[in-house]
Structures are given as structure tokens and as C-alpha cells.
C-alpha positions as CSV (number, residue, x, y, z in Angstrom):
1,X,221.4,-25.0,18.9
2,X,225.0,-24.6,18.2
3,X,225.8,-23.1,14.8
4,X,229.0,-23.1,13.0
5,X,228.2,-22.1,9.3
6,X,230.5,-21.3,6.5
7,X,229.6,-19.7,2.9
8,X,231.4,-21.0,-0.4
9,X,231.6,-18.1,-2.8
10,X,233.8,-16.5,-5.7
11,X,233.0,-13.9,-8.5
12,X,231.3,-14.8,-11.1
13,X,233.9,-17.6,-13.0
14,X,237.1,-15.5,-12.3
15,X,239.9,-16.7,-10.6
16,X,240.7,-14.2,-7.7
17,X,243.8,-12.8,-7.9
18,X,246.3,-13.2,-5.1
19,X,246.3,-9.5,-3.8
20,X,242.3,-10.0,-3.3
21,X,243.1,-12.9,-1.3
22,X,245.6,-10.7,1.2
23,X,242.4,-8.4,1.9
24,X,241.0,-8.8,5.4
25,X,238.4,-11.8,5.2
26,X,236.4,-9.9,8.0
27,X,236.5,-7.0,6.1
28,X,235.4,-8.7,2.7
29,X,232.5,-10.8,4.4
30,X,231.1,-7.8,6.5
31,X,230.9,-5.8,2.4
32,X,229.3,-9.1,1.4
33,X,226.6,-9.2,4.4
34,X,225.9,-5.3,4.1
35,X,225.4,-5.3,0.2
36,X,222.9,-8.2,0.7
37,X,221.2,-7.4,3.6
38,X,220.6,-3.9,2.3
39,X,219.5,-5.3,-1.8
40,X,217.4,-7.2,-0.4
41,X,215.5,-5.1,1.7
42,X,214.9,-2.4,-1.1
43,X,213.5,-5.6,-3.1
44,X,211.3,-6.3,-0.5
45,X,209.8,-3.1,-0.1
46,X,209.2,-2.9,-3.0
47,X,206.6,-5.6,-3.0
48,X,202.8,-4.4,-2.6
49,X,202.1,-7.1,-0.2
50,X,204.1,-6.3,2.0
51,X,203.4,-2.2,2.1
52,X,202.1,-3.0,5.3
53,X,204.0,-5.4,6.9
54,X,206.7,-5.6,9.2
55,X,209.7,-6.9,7.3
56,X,213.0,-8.7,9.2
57,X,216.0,-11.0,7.7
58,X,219.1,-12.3,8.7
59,X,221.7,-11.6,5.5
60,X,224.5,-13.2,7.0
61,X,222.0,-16.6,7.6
62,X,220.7,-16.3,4.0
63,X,224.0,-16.0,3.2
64,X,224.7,-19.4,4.8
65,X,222.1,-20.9,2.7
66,X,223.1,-19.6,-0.6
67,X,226.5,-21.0,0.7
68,X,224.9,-24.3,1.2
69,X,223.7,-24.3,-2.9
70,X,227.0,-23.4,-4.4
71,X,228.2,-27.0,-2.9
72,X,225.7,-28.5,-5.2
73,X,224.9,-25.5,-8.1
74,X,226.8,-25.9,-11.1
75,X,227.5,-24.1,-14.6
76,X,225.4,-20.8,-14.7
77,X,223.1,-21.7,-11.7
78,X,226.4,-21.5,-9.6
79,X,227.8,-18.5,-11.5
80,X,224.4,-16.7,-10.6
81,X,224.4,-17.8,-6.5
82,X,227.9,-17.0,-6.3
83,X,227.3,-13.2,-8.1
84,X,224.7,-12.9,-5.6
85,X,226.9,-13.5,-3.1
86,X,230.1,-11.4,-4.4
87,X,232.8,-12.5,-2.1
88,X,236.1,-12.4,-3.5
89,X,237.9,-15.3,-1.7
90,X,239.2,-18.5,-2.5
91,X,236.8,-21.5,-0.9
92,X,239.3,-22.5,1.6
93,X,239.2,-19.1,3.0
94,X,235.8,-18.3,2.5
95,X,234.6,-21.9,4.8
96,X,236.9,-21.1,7.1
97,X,236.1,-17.2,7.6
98,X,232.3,-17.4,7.3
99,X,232.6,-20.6,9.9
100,X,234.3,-18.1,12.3
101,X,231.8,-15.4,11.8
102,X,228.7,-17.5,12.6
103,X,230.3,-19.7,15.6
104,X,231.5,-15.9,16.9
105,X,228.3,-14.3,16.4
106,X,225.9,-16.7,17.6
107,X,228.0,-17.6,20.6
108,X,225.5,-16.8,23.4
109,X,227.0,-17.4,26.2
110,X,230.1,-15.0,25.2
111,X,228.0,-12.4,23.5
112,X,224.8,-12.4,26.2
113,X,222.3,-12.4,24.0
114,X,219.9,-15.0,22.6
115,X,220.1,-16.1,19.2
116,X,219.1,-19.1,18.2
117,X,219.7,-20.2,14.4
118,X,219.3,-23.4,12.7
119,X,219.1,-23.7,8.8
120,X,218.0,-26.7,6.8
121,X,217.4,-28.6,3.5
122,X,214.3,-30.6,2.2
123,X,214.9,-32.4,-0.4
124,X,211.8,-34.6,-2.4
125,X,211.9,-38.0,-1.4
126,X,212.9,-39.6,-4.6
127,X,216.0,-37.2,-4.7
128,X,219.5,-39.1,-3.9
129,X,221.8,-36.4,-1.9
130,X,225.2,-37.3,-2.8
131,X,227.8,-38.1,0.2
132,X,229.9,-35.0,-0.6
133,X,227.1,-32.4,-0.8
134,X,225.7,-33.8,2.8
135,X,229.0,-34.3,4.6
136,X,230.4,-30.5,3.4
137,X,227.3,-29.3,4.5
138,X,227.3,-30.2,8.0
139,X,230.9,-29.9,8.1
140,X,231.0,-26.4,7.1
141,X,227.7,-24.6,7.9
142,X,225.8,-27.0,10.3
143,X,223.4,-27.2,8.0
144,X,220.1,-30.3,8.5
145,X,219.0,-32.2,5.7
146,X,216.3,-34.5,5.3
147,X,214.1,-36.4,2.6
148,X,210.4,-35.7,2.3
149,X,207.2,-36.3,0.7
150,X,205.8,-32.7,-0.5
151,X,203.3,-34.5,-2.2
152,X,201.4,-35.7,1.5
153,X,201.5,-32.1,2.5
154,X,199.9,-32.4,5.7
155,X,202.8,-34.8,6.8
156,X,205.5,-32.6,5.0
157,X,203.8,-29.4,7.0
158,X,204.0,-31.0,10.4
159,X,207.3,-32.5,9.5
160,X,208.8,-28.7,9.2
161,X,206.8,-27.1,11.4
162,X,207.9,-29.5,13.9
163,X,211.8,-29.2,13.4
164,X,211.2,-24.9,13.4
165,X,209.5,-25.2,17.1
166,X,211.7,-27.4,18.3
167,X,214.6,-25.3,16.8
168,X,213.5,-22.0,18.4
169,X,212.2,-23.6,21.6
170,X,208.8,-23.3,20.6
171,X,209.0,-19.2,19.4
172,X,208.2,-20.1,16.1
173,X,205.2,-23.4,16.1
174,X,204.1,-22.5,12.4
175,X,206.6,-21.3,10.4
176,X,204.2,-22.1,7.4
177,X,200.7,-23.2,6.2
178,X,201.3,-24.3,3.1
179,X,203.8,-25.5,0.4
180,X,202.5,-23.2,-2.9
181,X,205.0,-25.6,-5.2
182,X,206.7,-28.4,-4.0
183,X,208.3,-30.2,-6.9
184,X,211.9,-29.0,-5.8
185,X,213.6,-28.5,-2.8
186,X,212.8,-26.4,-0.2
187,X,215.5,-24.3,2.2
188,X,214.3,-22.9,5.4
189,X,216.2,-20.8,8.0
190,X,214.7,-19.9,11.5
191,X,215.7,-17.8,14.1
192,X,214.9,-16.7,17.5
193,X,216.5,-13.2,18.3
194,X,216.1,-11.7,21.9
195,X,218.8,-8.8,22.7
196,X,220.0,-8.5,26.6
197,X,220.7,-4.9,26.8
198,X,224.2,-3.5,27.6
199,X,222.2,-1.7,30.6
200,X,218.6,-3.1,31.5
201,X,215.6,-0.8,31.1
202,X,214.2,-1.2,34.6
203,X,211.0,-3.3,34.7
204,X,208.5,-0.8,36.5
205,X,209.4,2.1,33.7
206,X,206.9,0.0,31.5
207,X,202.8,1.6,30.5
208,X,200.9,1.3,27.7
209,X,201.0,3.9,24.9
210,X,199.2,4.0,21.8
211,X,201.8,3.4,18.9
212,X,200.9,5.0,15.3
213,X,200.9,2.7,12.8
214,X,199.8,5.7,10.4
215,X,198.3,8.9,10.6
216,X,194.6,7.0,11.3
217,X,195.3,4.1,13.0
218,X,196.7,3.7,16.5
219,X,197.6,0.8,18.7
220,X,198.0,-0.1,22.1
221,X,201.3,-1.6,23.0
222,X,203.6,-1.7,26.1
223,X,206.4,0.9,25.8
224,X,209.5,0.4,28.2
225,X,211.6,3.7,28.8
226,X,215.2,4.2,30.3
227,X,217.9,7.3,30.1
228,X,221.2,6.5,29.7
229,X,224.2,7.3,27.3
230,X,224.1,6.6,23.9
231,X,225.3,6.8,20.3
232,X,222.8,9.5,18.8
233,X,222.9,11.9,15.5
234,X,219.9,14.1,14.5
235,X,220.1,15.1,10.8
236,X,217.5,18.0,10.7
237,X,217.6,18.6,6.7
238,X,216.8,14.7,6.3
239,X,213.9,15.1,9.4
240,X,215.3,11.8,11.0
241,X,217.1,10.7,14.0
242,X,219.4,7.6,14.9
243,X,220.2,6.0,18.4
244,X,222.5,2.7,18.7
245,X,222.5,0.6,21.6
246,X,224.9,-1.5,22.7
247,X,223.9,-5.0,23.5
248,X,225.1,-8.1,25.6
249,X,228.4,-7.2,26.2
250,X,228.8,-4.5,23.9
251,X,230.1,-6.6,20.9
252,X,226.6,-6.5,19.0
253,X,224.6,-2.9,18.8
254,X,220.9,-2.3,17.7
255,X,220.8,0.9,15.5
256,X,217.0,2.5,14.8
257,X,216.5,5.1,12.3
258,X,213.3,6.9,12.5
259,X,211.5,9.4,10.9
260,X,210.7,12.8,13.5
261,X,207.1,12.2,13.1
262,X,204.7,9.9,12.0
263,X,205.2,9.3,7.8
264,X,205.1,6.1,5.7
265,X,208.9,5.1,5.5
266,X,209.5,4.7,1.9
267,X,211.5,8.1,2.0
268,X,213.4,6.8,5.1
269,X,214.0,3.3,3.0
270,X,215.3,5.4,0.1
271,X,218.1,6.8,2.2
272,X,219.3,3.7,3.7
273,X,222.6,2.9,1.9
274,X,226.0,2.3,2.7
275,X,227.1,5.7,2.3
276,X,224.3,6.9,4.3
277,X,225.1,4.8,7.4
278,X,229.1,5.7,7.1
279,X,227.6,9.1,7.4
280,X,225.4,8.6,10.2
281,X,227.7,6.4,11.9
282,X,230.7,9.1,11.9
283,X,228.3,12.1,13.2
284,X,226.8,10.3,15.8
285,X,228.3,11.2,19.2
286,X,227.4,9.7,23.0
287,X,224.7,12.1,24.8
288,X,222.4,11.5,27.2
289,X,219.5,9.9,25.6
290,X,216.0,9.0,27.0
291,X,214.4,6.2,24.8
292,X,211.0,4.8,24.4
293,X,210.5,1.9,22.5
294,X,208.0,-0.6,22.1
295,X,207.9,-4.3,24.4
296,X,207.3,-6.5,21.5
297,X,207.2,-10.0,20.8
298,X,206.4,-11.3,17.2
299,X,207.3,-13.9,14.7
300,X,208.1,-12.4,11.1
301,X,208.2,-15.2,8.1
302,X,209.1,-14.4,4.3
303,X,209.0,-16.8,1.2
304,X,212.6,-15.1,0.0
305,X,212.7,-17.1,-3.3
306,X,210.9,-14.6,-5.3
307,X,213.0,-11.8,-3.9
308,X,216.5,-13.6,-4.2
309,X,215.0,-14.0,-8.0
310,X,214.8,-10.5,-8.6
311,X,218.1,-10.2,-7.7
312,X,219.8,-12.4,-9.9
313,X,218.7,-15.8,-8.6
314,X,217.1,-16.9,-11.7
315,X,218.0,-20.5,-12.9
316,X,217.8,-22.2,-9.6
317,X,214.3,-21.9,-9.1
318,X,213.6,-22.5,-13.2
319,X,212.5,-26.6,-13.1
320,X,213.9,-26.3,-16.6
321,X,217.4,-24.9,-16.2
322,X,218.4,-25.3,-12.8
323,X,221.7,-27.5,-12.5
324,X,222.3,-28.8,-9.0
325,X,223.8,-32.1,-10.4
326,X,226.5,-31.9,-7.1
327,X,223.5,-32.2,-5.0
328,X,221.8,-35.2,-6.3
329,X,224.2,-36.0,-9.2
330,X,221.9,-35.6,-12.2
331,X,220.6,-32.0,-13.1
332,X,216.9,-32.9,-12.1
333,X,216.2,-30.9,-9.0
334,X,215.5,-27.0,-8.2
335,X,214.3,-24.9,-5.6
336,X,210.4,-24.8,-5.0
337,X,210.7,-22.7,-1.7
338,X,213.0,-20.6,0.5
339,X,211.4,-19.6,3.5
340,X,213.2,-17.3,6.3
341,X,211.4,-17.0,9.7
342,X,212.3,-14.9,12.9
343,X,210.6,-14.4,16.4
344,X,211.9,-11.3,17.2
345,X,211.7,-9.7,21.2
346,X,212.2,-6.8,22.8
347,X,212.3,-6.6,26.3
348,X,213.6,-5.1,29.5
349,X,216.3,-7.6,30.2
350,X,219.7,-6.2,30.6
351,X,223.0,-6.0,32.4
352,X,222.5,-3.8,35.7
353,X,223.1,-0.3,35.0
354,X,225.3,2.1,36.6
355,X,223.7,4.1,39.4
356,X,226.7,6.7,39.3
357,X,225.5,8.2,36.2
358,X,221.8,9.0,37.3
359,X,224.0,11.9,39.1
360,X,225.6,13.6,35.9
361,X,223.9,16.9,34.9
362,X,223.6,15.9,31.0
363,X,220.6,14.0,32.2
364,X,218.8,16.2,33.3
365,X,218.0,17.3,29.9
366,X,218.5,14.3,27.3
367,X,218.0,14.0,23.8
368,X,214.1,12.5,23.4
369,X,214.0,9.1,21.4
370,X,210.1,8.0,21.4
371,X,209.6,5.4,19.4
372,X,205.9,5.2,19.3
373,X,206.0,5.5,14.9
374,X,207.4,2.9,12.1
375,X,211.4,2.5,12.9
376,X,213.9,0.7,10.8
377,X,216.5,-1.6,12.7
378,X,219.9,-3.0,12.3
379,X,221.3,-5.5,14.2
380,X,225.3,-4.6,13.8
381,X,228.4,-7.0,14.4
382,X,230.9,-4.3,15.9
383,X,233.4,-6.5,15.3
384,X,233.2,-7.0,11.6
385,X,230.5,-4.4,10.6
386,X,228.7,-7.2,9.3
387,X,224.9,-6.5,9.4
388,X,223.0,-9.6,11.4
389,X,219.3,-8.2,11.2
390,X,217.6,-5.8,8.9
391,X,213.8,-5.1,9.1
392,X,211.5,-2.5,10.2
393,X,208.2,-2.2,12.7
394,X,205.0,-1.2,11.7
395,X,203.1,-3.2,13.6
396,X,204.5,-3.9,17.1
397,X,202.0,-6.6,18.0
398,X,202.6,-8.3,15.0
399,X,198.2,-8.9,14.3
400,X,198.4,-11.9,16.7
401,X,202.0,-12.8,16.1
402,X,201.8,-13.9,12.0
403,X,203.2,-11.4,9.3
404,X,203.1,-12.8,6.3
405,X,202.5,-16.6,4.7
């Protein structure tokens, strides 16, 4: 599904001052994305029920979405989106810029790699969406809309389910089970992500090995191994190490931090931070690496609205303060749900590697990168910086495919 998706944001009621807008856009969205992508996560881990669970978001498509309510927020509910969002740009700019990001990186036939996104608004039925919120919309994000009746929840379930399956090409067939409060409006953004390796991991280096959830329980999952050249840092004081692999055609790299042996990753998730990844990032140098890591496919969904609410997003979930008046024209509507769903693939599928290196003598003794414990991910823009995916695996088989709701 072709996606062209822009995100209208300034500080919170300032007026940006022309030196701001001379800044790179590139450079100020990529800030925006990382800042996000990594706020949110340490929300989210914070959260008992998800201890457990794998965890995975797109902070450049939430982004979109929180885009999509500062066309309709207004007074303090749009101050609050647009703090959350922190982009110092005029709106001209920041349509055009954001637009340019999202048509670049979810180009697949440029970029090689699958990713499909599509984002959309439910409104109740008796809500009127005015002309200007729908037609901005579309026009600047690509973003769907329709009317529906929460209250027949069956029909309002099959309804979204429906659009996610046929948005992901059947990757995502239940997105959700249930509508907990549906007296608002509901966003939901879904995404199929399969990378195609810069060089393919060669489909007979695949057997199953027993991946450790924990120090007591143990799974069986397929693990796919290749040596090559890669991006790598150790940090022995910190007990972690890093690889980044370029994929498609090298404009879009997965990075995986993991721990040296098998731990719970909260003292992993405390180090990730901006500074921390400028610091890994400058002391990581190409070696010859051989990496395991698991063959997975899984779907992971999250209800975002209560961790967008810790972080600021208060009054456009609150029934009694929200102000979307630009949406519907009257301040009687707020958000009931946000949900954020992903199928999520590894695989062996590549670009055909280069047999001249198997005769170079650094691989003869490579670096070892087994992934067969907990990992976080990024998925990294190079162009921009800007962080696409964020999660972690804890469960590679995903407990028959469902996460969470």
C-alpha cells in the first residue's frame, strides 16, 4: 500500500524562530523519531504486563498518527500532542519533510525490503468529520478514515480486523479482540516488516536450536547462520555486544544489542540512550562476523494509548477535556483506543553474496554473534538516522503468533 505520510508539529505555543527553521529538516525529524521511539520504549518496559513480552513499534508511524490529531486537536490537547512530538518546524515544512521521509522510507521497490504500512481513523458513527480534517489527512499522511458503530462490537471488530488483513496481505487477520472503551475514536496503525538482507544467509545453513528465554526455560526455534563482514563493537565493562546489518540495498540497517549471556534485559534497556548508541555507533568497526539468529515470524500488537498518556498525552483521551473541535467541529469527541500492530519476519532472503570474500583469512576466525538469548533491535534509516523499529525478542515464536491484546 503506498504511503506518503506527513506529521504537523511545533513546540509547545512558541513561534519558531527563523534560525530553527534553517536547521536541516532531516536532521530535526530523525531527533524527533529517536527521542520518541526511545521514551516510549522505557515506558513500555516499564509496564508489568509486558515483563514478558516481546515488545516492537514504529516511532516514526506513531509519529504519523499523532500528526494526524494535531489537524483536529486544539488549545491544550494540541499543545500536549505537539510537546510530544517536539519538532521545531513551521507546518509547511514539517508536511512536506515528514511526507518525504515516509514516501522515501517505505519505498520498496527502491529500498528492497518489505514494508507495508497503512494507518487509519475510526471515528463513532454519529461523529461529523469536517472536510478540512479529512482532505489534509489524506493529502498529507495517507491516512483512512471511516464511521463506525463501536456500540455493535462484533461488526465494528470484523470491520477493523478486516481492513488490517487486507492491509498487510493477510500477516496480521486479528489485530484485536476487543474494543475495552469505545465511546471515542479509535487510531490504528499496522505494519508488515520483512528485511531482504544486504547478503542472503544461505537457505541450508538453517537447524533448530533451543533459544533461552531465561535461565529455566528454553525453546525450540529455527536459527539461520552466515559469516560475513559487519559493523561490530564489544564493550567488555558493559558485558554486551552490537552487530548492524545492512539491509536491502544498504540504505536501511538492523542493529542488535545483546547481553554476553543469558540475563533479563532491564540492565541492557537502561543503557539504551542516545548517547549510548553515538557511543556504540562510533566504536564499532567492520570485522568478520559469524551470526546466528533466530528464523522468526510473529505478529506483535500494543494498545499505545496508555503509554502515549504517561508521556504527556493526557487530555486527548480525558472524555471530559479533550478538544478535537477541528475534527468534528464541536469539542465532543476523544480518543478511546490507539492500537499499533506489526508482523515482524526474519528470514534467509537476501541479495547474493560475494563468493570472493569466503577466501579472505579474517574469516577464518570471526567474531561469534549467537543470538539464541533476549536481543534488542533497531531498525535504522541511514539516511536520516531516523529510528523506524524499536522492540526486543523474548519469545521468538511469539506463543502462537499473539503478544499482547
Amino acid at each position: 500500500m503506498a504511503f506518503h505520510v506527513a506529521v504537523v508539529a511545533v513546540l509547545l505555543g512558541i513561534v519558531v524562530a527563523e534560525p530553527l527553521s534553517k536547521k536541516d529538516p532531516s536532521t530535526m525529524l530523525s531527533e524527533s523519531t529517536i527521542n520518541l521511539g526511545l521514551n516510549l520504549y522505557h515506558t513500555m518496559v516499564k509496564d508489568s504486563s509486558l515483563k514478558s513480552q516481546n515488545i516492537l513499534f514504529s516511532p516514526v508511524v506513531l509519529a504519523s498518527s499523532l500528526g494526524v490529531m494535531t489537524l483536529g486537536a486544539r488549545q491544550n490537547t494540541a499543545s500536549q500532542v505537539k510537546s510530544l512530538l517536539n519538532v521545531p518546524l513551521h507546518d509547511d515544512k514539517l508536511h512536506l519533510s515528514f511526507s518525504e521521509l515516509l514516501g522515501d522510507v517505505s519505498n520498496e521497490a527502491v529500498r528492497n525490503t518489505t514494508w507495508k504500512i497503512g494507518s487509519h481513523f475510526y471515528g463513532p458513527a454519529w461523529a461529523s468529520l469536517t472536510w478540512e480534517f479529512v482532505e489534509k489527512s489524506k493529502l498529507h499522511y495517507g491516512h483512512g478514515h471511516t464511521k463506525i458503530n463501536f456500540r455493535d462490537k462484533r461488526s465494528a471488530l470484523e470491520e477493523i480486523n478486516k481492513w488490517a488483513a487486507e492491509n498487510t496481505g493477510g500477516k496480521l487477520p486479528e489485530v484485536t479482540k476487543d474494543l475495552p472503551a469505545a465511546e471515542g475514536a479509535m487510531f490504528v496503525n499496522t505494519m508488515y516488516f520483512k528485511p531482504h538482507w544486504g547478503e542472503a544467509f544461505h537457505h541450508s545453513m538453517v537447524d533448530k536450536r533451543g533459544f533461552l528465554m531465561s535461565r529455566t526455560r528454553t525453546v525450540s526455534v529455527p536459527m539461520m547462520h552466515r559469516t560475513g563482514f559487519y559493523k561490530y563493537f564489544e564493550d567488555e565493562a558493559n558485558q554486551l555486544q552490537i552487530v548492524e546489518m545492512p539491509l536491502g540495498q544498504k540504505q536501511t540497517s538492523l542493529l542488535v544489542v545483546m547481553p554476553f549471556h543469558v540475563e533479563p534485559l532491564e540492565r541492557l534497556e537502561n543503557m539504551l540512550t542516545r548517547d549510548n548508541l553515538r557511543r556504540w555507533s562510533e566504536q564499532m568497526e567492520e570485522v568478520a562476523v559469524a551470526v546466528s539468529l533466530p528464523k522468526i515470524d510473529l505478529d506483535v500488537k500494543h494498545e499505545m494509548q496508555k503509554h502515549l498518556q504517561q508521556l504527556g498525552l493526557v487530555e486527548a483521551v480525558d472524555k471530559s477535556k479533550a478538544d478535537f473541535s477541528g475534527i468534528t467541529g464541536k469539542k465532543d469527541l476523544h480518543i478511546s483506543n490507539f492500537l499499533h500492530a506489526t508482523a515482524f519476519e526474519l528470514n534467509t532472503g537476501g541479495n547474493p553474496f560475494d563468493e570472493n570474500l569466503f577466501g579472505r583469512e579474517e574469516l577464518r576466525s570471526p567474531k561469534l554473534f549467537y543470538a539464541d538469548h533476549p536481543f534488542i533491535f533497531l531498525v535504522q534509516d541511514k539516511k536520516t538516522n531516523s529510528i523506524l523499529l524499536i522492540g526486543r525478542i523474548i519469545k521468538p515464536n511469539g506463543d502462537g503468533r499473539h503478544d499482547e491484546l
